[in-house]
C-alpha positions in Angstrom: 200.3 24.0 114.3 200.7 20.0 114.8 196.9 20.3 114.3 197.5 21.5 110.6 200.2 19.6 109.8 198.2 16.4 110.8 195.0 17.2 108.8 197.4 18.4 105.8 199.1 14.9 105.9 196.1 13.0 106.6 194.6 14.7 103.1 198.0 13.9 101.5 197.8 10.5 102.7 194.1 9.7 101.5 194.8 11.0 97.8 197.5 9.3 97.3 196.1 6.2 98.1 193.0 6.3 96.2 195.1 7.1 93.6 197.5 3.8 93.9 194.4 2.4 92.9 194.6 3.8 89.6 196.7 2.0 86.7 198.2 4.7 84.3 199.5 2.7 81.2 198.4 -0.3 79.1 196.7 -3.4 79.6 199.0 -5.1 77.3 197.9 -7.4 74.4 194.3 -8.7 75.9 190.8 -9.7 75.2 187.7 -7.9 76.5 186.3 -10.5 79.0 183.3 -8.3 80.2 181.2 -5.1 78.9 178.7 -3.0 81.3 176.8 -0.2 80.0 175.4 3.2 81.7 174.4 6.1 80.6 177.6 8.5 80.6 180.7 5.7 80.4 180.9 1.9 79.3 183.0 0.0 81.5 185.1 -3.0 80.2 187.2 -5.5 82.1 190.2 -7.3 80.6 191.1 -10.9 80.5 194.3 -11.4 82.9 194.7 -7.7 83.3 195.5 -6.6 87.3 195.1 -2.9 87.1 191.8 -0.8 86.8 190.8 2.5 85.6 188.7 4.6 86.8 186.1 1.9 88.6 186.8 -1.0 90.5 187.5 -4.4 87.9 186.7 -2.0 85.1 188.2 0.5 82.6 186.1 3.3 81.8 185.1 5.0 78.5 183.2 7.8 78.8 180.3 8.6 76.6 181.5 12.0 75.4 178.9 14.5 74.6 179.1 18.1 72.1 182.0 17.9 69.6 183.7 14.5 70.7 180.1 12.7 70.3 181.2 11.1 66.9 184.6 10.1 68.0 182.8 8.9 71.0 180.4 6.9 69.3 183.7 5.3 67.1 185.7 4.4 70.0 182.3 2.6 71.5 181.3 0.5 68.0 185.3 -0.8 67.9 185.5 -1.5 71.5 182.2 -3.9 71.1 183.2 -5.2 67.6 186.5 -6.2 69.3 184.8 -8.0 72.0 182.3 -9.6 69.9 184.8 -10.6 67.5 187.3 -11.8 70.5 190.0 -9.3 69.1 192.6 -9.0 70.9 193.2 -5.4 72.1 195.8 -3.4 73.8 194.0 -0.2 76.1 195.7 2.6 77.5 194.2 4.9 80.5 195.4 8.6 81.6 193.8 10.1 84.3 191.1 7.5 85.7 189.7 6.8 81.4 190.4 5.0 78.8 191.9 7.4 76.3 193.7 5.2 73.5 193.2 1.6 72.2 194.9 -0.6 69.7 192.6 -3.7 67.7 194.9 -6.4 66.6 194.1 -9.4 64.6 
């Protein structure tokens, strides 16, 4: 029984501390200092922003596929026209992605 009980709170311990590492909120009114690319998620980094999401230094936008493809391809083009326009933005992630975003002038 202490057996279990160790390898139960050792589990416990290990997913909760991975996800520490994850900020669930927003970045607060910043600049995109930073844009990497892969296949399925774009990863940006925030100027004077602590948290991450989803990666280490980098918030993550999955590229979406099937019937959020367009919406996908939306959130991408204002994301990049923000950074290449040094908007400021304001990012919010849920669950380890970005999910909302605000472009202010």
């Amino acid at each position: 029984m202490k057996g279990y009980f160790f390898g139960v709170l050792l589990v416990l311990s290990a997913s909760t501390s991975v996800a520490s590492d994850i900020v669930n909120g927003w970045t607060g009114n910043t600049t995109i200092s930073k844009i990497h690319s892969e296949a399925t998620r774009t990863l940006f980094a925030f100027k004077d922003v602590q948290g991450t999401c989803g990666h280490p230094n980098f918030w993550v936008l999955p590229i979406e596929k099937e019937a959020y493809l367009e919406v996908s391809k939306i959130k991408h083009s204002l994301l990049l026209t923000a950074f290449s326009a040094k908007k400021v933005v304001n990012v919010r992630c849920e669950n380890s992605r970005i999910t909302d975003f605000s472009v202010l002038e």
